[in-house]
Structures are given as C-alpha cells and as structure tokens.
C-alpha positions as CSV (number, residue, x, y, z in Angstrom):
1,X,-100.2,139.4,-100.0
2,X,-100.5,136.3,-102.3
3,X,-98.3,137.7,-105.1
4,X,-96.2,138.9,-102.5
5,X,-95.2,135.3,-101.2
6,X,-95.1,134.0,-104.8
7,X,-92.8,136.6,-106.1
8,X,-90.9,136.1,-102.6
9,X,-90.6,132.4,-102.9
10,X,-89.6,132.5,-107.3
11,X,-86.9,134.7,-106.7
12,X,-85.7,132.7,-103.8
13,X,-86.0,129.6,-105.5
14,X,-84.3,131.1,-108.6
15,X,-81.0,131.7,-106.4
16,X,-81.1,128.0,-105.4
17,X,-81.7,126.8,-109.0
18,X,-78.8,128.8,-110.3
19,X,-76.9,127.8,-107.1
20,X,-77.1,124.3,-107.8
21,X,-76.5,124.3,-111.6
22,X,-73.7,126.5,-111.4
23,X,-72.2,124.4,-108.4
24,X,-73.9,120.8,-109.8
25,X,-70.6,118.1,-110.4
26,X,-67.8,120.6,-108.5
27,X,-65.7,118.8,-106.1
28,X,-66.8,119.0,-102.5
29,X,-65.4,115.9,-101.4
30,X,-61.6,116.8,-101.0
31,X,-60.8,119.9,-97.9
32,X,-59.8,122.2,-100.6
33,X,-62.3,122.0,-102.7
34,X,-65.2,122.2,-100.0
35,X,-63.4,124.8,-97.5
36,X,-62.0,127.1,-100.3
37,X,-64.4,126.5,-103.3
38,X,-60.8,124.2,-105.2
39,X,-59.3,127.9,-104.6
40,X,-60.9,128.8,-108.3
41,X,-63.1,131.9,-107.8
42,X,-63.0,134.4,-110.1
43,X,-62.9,138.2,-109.4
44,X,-66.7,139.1,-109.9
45,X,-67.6,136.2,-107.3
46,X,-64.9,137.5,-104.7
47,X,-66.8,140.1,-104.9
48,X,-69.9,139.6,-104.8
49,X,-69.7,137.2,-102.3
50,X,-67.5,140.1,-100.0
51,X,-70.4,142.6,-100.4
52,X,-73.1,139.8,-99.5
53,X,-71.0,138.6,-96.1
54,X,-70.5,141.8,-95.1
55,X,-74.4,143.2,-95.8
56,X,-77.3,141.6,-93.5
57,X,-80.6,142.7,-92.2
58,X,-78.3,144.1,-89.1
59,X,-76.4,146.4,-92.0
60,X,-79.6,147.4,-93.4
61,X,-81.2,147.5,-90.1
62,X,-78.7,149.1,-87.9
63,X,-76.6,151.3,-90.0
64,X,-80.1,153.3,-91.6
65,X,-81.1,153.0,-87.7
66,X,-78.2,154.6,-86.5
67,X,-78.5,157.7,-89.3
68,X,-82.3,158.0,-88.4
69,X,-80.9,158.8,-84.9
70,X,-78.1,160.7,-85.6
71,X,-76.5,162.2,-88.8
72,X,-74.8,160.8,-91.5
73,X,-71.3,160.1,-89.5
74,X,-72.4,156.0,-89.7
75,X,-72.2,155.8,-93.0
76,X,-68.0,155.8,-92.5
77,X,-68.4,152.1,-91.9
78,X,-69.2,151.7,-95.4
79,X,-67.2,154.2,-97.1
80,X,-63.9,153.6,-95.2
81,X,-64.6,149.9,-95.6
82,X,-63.2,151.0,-99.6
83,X,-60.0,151.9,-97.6
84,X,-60.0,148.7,-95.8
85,X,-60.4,147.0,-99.2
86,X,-57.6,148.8,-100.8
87,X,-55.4,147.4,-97.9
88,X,-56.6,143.5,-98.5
89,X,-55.8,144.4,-102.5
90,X,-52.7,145.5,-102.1
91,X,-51.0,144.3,-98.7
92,X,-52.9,141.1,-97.0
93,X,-54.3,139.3,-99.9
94,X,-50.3,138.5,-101.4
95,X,-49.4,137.5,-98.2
96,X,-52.2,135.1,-97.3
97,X,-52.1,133.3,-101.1
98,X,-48.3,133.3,-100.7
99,X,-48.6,130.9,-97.6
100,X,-51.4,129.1,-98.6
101,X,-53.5,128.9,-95.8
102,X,-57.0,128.4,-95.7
103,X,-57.7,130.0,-92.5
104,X,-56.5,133.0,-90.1
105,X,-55.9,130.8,-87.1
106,X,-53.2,128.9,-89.3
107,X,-51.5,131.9,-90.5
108,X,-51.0,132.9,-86.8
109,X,-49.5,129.1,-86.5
110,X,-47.5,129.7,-89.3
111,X,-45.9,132.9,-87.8
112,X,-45.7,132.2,-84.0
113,X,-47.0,128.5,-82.9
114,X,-49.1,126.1,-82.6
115,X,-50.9,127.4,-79.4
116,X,-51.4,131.1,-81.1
117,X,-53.3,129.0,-83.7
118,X,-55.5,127.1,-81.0
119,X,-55.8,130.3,-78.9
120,X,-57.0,132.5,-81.8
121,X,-59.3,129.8,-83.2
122,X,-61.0,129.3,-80.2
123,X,-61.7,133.2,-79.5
124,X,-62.6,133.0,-83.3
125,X,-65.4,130.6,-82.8
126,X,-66.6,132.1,-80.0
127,X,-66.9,135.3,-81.3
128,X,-68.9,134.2,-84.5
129,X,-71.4,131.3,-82.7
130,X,-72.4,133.6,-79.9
131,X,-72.3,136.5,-81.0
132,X,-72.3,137.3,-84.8
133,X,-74.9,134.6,-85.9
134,X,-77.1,134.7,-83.4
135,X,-77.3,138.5,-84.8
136,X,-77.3,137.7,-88.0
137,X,-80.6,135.2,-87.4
138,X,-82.4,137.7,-84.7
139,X,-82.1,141.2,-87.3
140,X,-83.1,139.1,-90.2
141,X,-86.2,137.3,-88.4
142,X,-87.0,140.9,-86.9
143,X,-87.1,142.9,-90.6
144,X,-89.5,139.8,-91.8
145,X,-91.7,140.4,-88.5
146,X,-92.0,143.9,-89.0
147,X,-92.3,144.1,-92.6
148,X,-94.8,141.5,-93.2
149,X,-95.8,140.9,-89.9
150,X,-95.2,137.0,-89.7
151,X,-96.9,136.7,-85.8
152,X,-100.6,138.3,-86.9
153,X,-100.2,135.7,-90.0
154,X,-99.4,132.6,-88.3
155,X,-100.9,133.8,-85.1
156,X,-98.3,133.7,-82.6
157,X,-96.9,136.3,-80.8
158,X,-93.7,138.6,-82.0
159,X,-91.4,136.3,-79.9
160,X,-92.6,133.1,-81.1
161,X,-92.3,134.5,-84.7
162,X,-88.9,135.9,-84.2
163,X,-88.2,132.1,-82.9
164,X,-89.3,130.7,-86.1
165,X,-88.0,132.9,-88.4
166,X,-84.2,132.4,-86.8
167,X,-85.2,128.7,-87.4
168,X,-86.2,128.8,-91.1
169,X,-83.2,130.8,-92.3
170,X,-81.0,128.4,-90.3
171,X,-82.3,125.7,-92.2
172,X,-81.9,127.3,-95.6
173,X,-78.6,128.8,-95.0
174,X,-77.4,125.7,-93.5
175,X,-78.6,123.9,-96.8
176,X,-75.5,126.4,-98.6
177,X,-72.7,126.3,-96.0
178,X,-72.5,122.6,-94.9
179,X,-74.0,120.6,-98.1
180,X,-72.7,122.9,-100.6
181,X,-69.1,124.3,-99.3
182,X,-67.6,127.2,-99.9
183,X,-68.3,127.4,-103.4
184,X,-72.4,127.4,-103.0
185,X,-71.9,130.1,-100.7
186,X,-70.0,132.2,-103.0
187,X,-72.0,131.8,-106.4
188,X,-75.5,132.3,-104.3
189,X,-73.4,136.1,-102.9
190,X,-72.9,136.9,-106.4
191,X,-77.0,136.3,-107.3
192,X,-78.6,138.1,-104.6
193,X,-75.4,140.8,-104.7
194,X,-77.0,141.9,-108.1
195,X,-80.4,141.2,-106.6
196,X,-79.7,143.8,-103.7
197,X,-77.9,146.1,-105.9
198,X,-81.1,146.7,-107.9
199,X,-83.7,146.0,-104.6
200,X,-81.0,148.1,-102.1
201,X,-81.0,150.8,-104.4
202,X,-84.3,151.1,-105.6
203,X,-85.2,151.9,-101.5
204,X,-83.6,155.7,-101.4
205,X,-84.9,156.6,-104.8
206,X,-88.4,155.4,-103.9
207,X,-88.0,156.9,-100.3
208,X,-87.6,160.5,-101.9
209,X,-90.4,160.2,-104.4
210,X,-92.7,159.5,-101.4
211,X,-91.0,162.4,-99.2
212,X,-91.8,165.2,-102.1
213,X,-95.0,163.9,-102.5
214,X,-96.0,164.2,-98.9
215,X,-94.5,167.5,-98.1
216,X,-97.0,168.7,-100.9
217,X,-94.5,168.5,-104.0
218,X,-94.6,166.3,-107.4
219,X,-91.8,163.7,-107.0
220,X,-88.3,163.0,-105.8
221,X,-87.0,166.2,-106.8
222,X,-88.7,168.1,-104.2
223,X,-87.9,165.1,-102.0
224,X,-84.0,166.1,-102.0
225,X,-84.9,169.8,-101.9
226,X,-86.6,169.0,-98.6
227,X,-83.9,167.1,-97.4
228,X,-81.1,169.4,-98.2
229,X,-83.3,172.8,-97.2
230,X,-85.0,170.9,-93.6
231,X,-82.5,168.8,-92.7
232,X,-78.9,169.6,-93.8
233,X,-77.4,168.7,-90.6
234,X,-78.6,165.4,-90.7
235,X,-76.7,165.1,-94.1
236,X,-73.7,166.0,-92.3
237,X,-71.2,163.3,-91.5
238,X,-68.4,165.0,-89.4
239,X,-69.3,164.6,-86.4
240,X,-67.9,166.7,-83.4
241,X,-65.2,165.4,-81.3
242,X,-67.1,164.2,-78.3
243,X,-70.1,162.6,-80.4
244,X,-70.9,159.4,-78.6
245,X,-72.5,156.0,-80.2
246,X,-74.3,155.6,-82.6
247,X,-72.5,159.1,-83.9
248,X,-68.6,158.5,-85.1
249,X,-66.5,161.4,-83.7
250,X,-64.4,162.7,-86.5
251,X,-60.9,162.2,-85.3
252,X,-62.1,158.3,-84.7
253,X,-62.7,158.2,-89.2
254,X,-59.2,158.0,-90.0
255,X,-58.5,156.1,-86.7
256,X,-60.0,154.0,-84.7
257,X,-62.7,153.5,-88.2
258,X,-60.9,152.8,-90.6
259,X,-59.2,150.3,-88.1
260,X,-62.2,148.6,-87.4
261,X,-62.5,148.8,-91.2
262,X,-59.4,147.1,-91.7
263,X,-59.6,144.5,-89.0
264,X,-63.2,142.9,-90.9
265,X,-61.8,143.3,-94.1
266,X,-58.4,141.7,-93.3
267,X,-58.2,139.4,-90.6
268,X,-61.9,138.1,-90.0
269,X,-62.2,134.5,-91.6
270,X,-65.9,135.4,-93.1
271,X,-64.8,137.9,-95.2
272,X,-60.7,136.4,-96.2
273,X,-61.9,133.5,-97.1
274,X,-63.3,134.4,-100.1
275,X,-60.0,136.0,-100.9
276,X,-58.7,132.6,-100.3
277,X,-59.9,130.7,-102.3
278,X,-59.5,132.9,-105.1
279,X,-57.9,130.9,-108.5
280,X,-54.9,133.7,-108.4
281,X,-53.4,136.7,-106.8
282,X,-55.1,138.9,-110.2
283,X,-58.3,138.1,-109.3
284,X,-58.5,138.4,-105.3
285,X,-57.2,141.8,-105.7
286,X,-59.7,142.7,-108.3
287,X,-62.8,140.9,-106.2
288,X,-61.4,143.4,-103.6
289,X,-60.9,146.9,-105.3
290,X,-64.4,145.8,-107.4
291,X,-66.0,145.3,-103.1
292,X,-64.5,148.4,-102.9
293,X,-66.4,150.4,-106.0
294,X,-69.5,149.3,-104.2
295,X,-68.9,149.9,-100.8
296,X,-68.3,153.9,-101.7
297,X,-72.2,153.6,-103.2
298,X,-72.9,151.6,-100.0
299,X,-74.1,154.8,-98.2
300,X,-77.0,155.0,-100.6
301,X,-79.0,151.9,-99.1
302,X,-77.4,151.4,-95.9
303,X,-76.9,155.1,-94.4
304,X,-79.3,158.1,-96.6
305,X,-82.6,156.1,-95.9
306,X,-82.1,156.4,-92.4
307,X,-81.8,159.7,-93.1
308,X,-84.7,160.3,-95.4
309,X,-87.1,158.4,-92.6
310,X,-86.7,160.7,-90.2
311,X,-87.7,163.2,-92.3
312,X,-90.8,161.5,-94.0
313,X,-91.7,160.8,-90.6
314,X,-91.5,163.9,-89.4
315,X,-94.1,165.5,-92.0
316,X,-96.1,162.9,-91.6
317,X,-96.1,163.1,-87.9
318,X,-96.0,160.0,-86.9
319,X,-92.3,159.4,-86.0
320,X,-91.0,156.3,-84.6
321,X,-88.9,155.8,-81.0
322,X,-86.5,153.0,-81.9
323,X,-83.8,153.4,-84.2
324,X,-84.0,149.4,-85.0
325,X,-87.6,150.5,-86.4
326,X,-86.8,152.9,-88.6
327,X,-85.3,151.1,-91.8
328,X,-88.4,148.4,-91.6
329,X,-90.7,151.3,-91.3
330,X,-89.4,153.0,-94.1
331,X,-89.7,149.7,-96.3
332,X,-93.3,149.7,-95.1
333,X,-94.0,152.9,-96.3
334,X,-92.6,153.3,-99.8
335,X,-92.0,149.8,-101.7
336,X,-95.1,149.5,-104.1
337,X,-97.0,146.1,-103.3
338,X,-96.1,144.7,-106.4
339,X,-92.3,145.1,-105.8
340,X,-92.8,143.7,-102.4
341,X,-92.0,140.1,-102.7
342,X,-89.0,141.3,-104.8
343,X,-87.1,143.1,-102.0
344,X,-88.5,140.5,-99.4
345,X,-86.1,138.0,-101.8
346,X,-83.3,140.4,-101.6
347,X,-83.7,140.7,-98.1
348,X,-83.9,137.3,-97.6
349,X,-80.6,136.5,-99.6
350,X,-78.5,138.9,-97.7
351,X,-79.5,137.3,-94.4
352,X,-78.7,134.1,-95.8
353,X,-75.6,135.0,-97.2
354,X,-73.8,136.8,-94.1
355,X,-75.1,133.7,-92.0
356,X,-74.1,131.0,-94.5
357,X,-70.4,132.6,-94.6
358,X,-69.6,132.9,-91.2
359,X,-71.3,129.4,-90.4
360,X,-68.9,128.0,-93.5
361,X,-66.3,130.0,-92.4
362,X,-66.6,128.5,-88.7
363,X,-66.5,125.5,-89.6
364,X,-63.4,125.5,-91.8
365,X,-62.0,126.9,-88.6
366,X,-62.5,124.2,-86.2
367,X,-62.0,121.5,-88.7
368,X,-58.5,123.1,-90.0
369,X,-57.4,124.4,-87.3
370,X,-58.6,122.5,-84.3
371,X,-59.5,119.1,-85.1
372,X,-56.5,118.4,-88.2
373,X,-54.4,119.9,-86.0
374,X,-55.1,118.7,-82.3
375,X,-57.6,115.6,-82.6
376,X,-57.2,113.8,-86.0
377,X,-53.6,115.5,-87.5
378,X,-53.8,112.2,-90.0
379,X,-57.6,112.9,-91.0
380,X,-57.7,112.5,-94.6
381,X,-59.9,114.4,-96.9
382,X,-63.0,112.9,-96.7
383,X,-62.6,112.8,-93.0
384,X,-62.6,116.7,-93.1
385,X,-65.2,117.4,-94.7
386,X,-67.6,115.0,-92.9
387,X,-66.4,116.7,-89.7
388,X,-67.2,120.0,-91.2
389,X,-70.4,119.0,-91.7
390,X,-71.4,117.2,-88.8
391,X,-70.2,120.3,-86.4
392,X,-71.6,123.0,-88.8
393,X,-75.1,121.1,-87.7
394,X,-73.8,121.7,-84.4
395,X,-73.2,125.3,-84.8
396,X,-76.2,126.4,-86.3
397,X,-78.5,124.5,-83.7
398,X,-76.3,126.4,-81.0
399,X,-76.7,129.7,-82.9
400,X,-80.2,129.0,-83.5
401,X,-80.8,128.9,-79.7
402,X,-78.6,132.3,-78.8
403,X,-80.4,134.3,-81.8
404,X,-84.1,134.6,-80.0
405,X,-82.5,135.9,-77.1
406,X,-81.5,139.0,-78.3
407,X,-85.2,140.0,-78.9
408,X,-84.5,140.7,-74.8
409,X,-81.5,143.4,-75.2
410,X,-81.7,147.3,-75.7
411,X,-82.2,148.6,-79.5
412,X,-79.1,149.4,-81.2
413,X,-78.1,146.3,-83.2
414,X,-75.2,147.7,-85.0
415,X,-73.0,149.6,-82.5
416,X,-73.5,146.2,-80.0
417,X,-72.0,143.9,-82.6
418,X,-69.5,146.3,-83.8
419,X,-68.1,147.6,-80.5
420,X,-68.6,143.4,-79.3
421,X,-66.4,142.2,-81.9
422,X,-63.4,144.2,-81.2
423,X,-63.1,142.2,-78.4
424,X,-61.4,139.9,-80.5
425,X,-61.1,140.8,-83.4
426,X,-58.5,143.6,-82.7
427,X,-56.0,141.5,-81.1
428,X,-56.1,139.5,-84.3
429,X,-55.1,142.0,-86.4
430,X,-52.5,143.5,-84.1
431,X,-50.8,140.0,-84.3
432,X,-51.5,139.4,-87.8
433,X,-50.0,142.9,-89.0
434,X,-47.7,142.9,-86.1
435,X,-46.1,139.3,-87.4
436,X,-45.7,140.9,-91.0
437,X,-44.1,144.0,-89.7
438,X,-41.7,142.5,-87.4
439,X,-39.3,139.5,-87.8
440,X,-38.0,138.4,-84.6
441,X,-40.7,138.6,-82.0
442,X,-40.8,135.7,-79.0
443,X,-43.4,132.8,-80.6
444,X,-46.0,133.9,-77.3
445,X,-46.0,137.2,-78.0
446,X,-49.6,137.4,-80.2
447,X,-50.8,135.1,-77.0
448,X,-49.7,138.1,-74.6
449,X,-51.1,141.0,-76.6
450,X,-54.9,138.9,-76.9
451,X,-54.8,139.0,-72.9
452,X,-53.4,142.5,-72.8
453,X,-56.5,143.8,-75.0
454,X,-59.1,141.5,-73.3
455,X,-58.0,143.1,-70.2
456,X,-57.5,146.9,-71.5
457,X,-60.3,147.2,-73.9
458,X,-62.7,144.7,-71.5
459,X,-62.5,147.2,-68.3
460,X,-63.0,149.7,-71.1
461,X,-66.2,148.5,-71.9
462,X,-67.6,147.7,-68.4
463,X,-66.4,151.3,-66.9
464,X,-67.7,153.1,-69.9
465,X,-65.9,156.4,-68.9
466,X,-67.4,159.9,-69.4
467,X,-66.1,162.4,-71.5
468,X,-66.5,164.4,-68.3
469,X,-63.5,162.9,-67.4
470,X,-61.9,165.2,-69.7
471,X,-64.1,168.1,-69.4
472,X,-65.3,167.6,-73.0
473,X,-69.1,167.0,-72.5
474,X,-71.3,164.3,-71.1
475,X,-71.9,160.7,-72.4
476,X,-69.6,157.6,-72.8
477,X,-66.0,158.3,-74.4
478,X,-66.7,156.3,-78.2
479,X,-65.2,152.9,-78.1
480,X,-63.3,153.7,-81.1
481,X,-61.2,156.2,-79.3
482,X,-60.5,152.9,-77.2
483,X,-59.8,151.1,-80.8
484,X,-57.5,154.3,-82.3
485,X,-55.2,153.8,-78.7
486,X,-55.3,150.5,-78.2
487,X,-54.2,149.1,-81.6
488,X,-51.2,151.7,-82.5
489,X,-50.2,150.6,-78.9
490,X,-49.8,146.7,-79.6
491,X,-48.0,147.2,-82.4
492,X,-45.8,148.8,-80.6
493,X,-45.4,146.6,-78.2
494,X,-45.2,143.8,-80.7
495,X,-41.9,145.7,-81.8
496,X,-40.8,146.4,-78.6
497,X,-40.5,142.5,-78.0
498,X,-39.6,141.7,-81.1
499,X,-36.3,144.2,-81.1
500,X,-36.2,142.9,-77.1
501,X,-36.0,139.1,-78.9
502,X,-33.5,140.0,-81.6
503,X,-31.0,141.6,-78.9
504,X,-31.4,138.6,-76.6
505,X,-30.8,136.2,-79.3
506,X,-28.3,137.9,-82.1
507,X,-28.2,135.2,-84.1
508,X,-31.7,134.3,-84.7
509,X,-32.7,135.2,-88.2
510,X,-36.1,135.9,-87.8
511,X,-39.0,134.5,-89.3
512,X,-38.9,134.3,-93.2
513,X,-42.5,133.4,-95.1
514,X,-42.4,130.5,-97.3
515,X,-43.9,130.5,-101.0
516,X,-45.6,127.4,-100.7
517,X,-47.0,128.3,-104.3
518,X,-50.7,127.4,-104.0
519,X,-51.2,130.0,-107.0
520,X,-50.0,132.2,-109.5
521,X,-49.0,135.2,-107.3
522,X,-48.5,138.0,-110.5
523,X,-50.8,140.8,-109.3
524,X,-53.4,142.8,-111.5
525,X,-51.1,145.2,-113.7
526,X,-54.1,148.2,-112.8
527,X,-54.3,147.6,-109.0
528,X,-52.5,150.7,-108.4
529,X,-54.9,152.6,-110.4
530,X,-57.9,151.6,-108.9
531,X,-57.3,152.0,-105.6
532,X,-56.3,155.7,-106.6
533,X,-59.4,156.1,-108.3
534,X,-61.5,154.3,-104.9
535,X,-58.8,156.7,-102.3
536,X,-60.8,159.8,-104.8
537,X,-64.3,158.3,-104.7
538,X,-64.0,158.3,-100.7
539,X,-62.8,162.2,-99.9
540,X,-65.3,163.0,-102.7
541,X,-68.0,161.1,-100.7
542,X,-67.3,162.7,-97.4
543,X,-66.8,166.2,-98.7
544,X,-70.4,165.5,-100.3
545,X,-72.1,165.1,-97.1
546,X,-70.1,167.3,-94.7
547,X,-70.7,170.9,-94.3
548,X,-68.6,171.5,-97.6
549,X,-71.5,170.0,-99.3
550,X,-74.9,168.5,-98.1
551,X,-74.4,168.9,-94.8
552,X,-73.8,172.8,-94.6
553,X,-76.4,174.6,-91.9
C-alpha cells in the first residue's frame, strides 16, 4: 500500500510540475488568454485535452458497467463519437473560428439575439453544475472507494469517504480551471491522455491474461479463445430493435447515437472550447480527426473490459450485482500491486480533467455570456477574469454539495447522465445546426424549439412508454428513439419558420456570418483523407464485434 500511495502521489505531482512549467509566464490576465488558452493550442493538445474531457471515472465506470450487463452495443458511444468528430473537423469547427466566439451561448447571440444567448447560457449552467459535475466528483470518489477502499483506511464509513473524496478532487481540479485558465487545463489533458493511453490500455490486455489463466489455460491467448468460444454474444454489438437501456437498439447507431454523438462533440462548451482556442483552423481540425483515431480504440478500455468481467467472474464464481461494480472490480482483480499507484494516477487525472473542463468551461460561460453581457457590458479584462475566478469558487463549492448525493440514486451512472443531458443539450444543437442551415428564421425561434423539446422529450422521460405500446416487447421505448424523432423534427420546424419568415418579409436578406478573422481559417490540406480513413476504422470496428465477426453465436 505504501508504494502504492507514493507512486500515486509522483505521478500526480509529475502532471502538476509539467503543468506549471509548461504554463509558467503565459498570459492569464487578459479574457482571451485565460478563457481560450491566447487561442494558441496546437493540434496534439486539442486533442488530448478532447479525449481527457470526454473520459472520467463515469466513462470508465459506466460504459464497462453497461457491457458487463449487456453486450457490446455501448461501446457505439465511443466509436460513433469518431463520426461526431469528423463533423466538428470538417463542418462546426470553420464556422465557430470564423465568428470568433469563445462560447456557444454567444454564437446563439450572434445568429438570433441576445435573449437566445441568456436563455441557452442559463440551461447551459444548469445542466453542467447540477448535473454533470456533481457526476463527475461522485464516479470518481466512488472508483477510489472501491479500489483502494479509502473508508476502512481513514475509518469512516463509504458515505463519509465518498464526501471527501468529491472534496479533494474539487480542490485539485479547481487549482487547474480557476488559477490556471484554460491553458492549464489543456496541457495537464495532454499528460494524463498519454498516461491513460498506456494505464487504459494496459487494463484489457491484463484482464485476458488473468481470464486464461483462471479458466485453467497459460495466458491471454486462451483468455480471448474463452471469450470468443463462451461468450460470443456478449461480443456482439447490434443489438435488436427493442433493446432497452443500457443496450443501444441498432436502428438508434446511426440515429438517435450518433446524434447524441454529434451534439457532445459539437455544441457542448466542455468539449468546443478546446477547438476554440485553437491557434488556427489547421490545427482544430487535426486535434479533432487525431480525437477521432483514438476514440475508434476507445472500445478497448471503456467497453471490452466490461465484457471480459463478466466472464472472469463467471469462472470464478463470484459474480457481481451492480453494473457500477464491475469495472472497479475488475481493476481489483488484475492490476499487479506494483502498477497500482500507476493507474490510480491515471485514474485520478481523468477525473480531474473532465471536472476541471466543464468547471472552466462554466465559468467562461457566465462571465462571457452573462455577466459582460447583462451586468458589467464595460468590464475590462482584468475584471473578467477576476469574476471568473471568484464564481468558479462558487461553482465548485455548489457542485461539491450535489456530488454526495448521488451516492442515494439507482446504479447506472452512464445511461442517467446521458439520457439527462439531452434535456438540453439537444435543443442546442437543433438551433445551432438549425441557424447554419437556414437563413431567415424569426430571432425567437431557437427560444421556441428549447420549450418545444423540454416539453416533448420531458413527458417522454416521466411517462417512459412501453414498447408494448407497439406490440414489440416489454420494457421502456430507448430514449434515443426519442432523440432520432425529436431532433430531425426541429430542424424541420426550424425551416418551416424560417421559409414562414422569408415569405412574410421578402425583402429580408437573411442572416450572413461575419469573418471577424480571429485566425488563419486555411484548413489542413489531408482533412478529407482522414476522416475517410476514421469513416473505414468505424464499419471495420462494428463489423468486428457483430455477428459478422466476434459476435457470431
């Protein structure tokens, strides 16, 4: 346990030595430079800093959770996540930089009005302080409880542990986001990205050495034979029709998915920032097709050891009842002692880094696009960024309070956030992409359409209909049937008023965006290319592990 801790605490402390030096004398006292890093990352931070916001202990956690219960259908949030990065390379990304806006809210300003932009940023905040932090903090403090068993250490019970852990990675990450900016955040991604490359990978390989060995063979090899002979339909991830959550039905993968995909990718201010502040349009779109590589291998750490604990468990005979349990089970189990503190470090710095980016990412948000705009509109730099530091402090104590609580709700981290955040974060992207598409649409439109899904996808959610309904089997219709109908359907509408607008008023040009030439817009001459080559890697993926492949029984 000793070496453990130390190895735990030197690789920790390595990220924040490498943080600071690489950070040390970079402006962080003008909005720009603390909000979007001076807008001068490279492509290799991009994206290392996209993998690191988007993986957390409630990735590692829920998605391996969710295969242990299931099959291998979950593991389309990482692979059509490639997709969704494709889209930001080649369609969102230009269009953000050409504005030059440094958050969503304000490119919802830019294209309809000033109360889209305080509407949106409001439901924005929202979503992220009570919700998505408080989830961040509660899966990361629950991996550390169950892996190294912080209460019987310290003596408290698992609530009181849970309590302190959310507390001491909203210290730390706090330390990043409000003293450091934008551009601490993003060079600490890139450390512990290559830190849970190695330690996230290392986890499957390990995991099927330890299966062949306890089925009564020599090594991973007869791991994989096992797990292709025994369990081929948990390799499979097409899904039937009617599959309900955790399961993704396979009509939802190229639907309502990859439009979940495409929404957290696109229009969710963690992630875009990073795209942001990139130095020019060359190297946001190849942080984002280089995100994309690595979220085709994603399925190796955050979908197949779900898979391989169930069966390790199974010969063992001593298999778990909680999907939540399975992933820190597994970790348990297999890591060698020595490696321990390692992955605990890895661990550690994904937590930090998908709570650090949304807590940075919130406070750009009210600072840009509430208090510049509506409190202090001739707030000066400096002014900015002490206000973004002041209610950052703010936001983590309120997300530190919300993030215990959860220890209370029903297992299943991963389809409650998912499902959750398409409360809001759907009507973004239907008025994001529905304001590119369309020119002429009334300025209260994107307003209308955030009530109209509230309303339709809400009741959705609280009736939970029965594929009964529909003679197709029992259980609750998949909420990403309600996300493949609903989003097609407000851009549609978005159209409607917009051709309803143009009619009405013939002489109304429509809107036009402005360059306002924040950076060199000349794309990367080989995005094309790679995003053919990442479109390839993805079929070949799910052919692998669908009954063409893997997943044949």
């Amino acid at each position: 346990m000793i070496w453990t801790i130390a190895t735990f605490l030197f690789f920790t402390a390595l990220v924040a030595v490498i943080s600071y030096v690489k950070t040390k004398g970079d402006d962080t006292e003008t909005a720009e430079g603390y909000f979007l890093a001076g807008r001068g990352l490279p492509g290799l931070v991009i994206a290392g800093s996209l993998l690191l916001t988007n993986i957390s202990a409630e990735q590692l956690v829920g998605t391996n959770g969710q295969t242990w219960a299931t099959n291998m259908s979950p593991m389309g949030y990482e692979v059509a996540a490639a997709c969704a990065c494709i889209v930001m390379a080649l369609f969102t990304a230009p269009r953000y930089l050409k504005s030059g806006i440094a958050t969503i809210p304000q490119m919802l300003g830019l294209r309809y009005d000033r109360s889209t932009q305080l509407w949106f940023g409001i439901a924005y905040i929202g979503m992220f302080l009570l919700i998505q932090m408080p989830i961040i903090l509660y899966s990361g403090s629950l991996v550390f409880e169950n892996i190294f068993g912080v209460s019987a250490i310290i003596g408290v019970d698992k609530f009181t542990s849970v309590c302190i852990l959310c507390v001491v990675i909203t210290i730390i990450g706090s330390i990043y986001a409000i003293a450091g900016g934008l551009k601490a955040v993003a060079v600490s991604d890139t450390i512990n990205g290559a830190g849970l490359i190695i330690g996230g990978f290392m986890i499957p390989f390990i995991a099927l050495h330890v299966l062949g060995q306890a089925s009564g063979g020599s090594g991973m090899g007869d791991g994989w034979h096992l797990l292709t002979q025994n369990y081929a339909e948990k390799l499979n991830s097409i899904s039937p029709a009617n599959a309900v959550a955790p399961e993704v039905p396979w009509p939802t993968i190229v639907l309502g998915l990859f439009f979940l995909c495409t929404q957290s990718w696109n229009t969710s201010q963690s992630f875009i920032q990073r795209v942001l502040a990139a130095r020019d349009l060359k190297e946001a779109q190849k942080g984002a097709l280089m995100c994309a590589f690595m979220k085709i291998l994603g399925f190796l750490y955050l979908a197949l050891p779900g898979v391989i604990a169930y069966a390790l468990f199974e010969v063992q005979g001593n298999q778990i009842s909680m999907m939540d349990d399975a992933y820190p089970q597994l970790v348990l189990q297999v890591v060698p002692a020595p490696l321990m503190g390692f992955f605990a470090a890895v661990m550690f710095g994904a937590i930090l880094s998908s709570f650090n980016s949304v807590l940075n990412s919130i406070n750009t948000m009210f600072t840009m696009d509430i208090y510049k705009k509506f409190i202090n509109k001739d707030a000066d730099d400096l002014k900015l960024v002490s206000i973004g530091k002041k209610v950052g402090i703010v936001f983590a104590v309120i997300a530190t309070c919300v993030g215990p609580m959860i220890y209370f709700f029903p297992a299943g981290l991963k389809t409650f956030l998912d499902s959750l955040t398409m409360l809001i974060g759907l009507p973004v992207m239907s008025a994001v992409f529905g304001g590119f598409f369309f020119k002429h649409q009334p300025k209260w439109s994107a307003r209308f359409i955030l009530i109209f899904h509230i309303v339709c996808y809400g009741g959705f959610m609280l009736l939970a209909p029965s594929y009964e309904l529909f003679g197709a089997g029992t259980g609750d219709i998949h909420y990403l049937y309600a996300v493949s109908i609903l989003l097609p359907l407000e851009i549609i509408i978005i159209g409607l008023l917009s051709k309803y607008n143009k009619n009405k008023n013939p002489e109304d040009t429509g809107w036009v965006q402005e360059d306002v030439q924040a950076v060199d817009l000349t794309p990367w001459k080989y995005r094309y290319v790679a995003a053919a080559v990442i479109f390839i890697g993805v079929v070949i993926c799910y052919a692998a592990f669908s009954p063409l492949g893997f997943g044949s029984y």
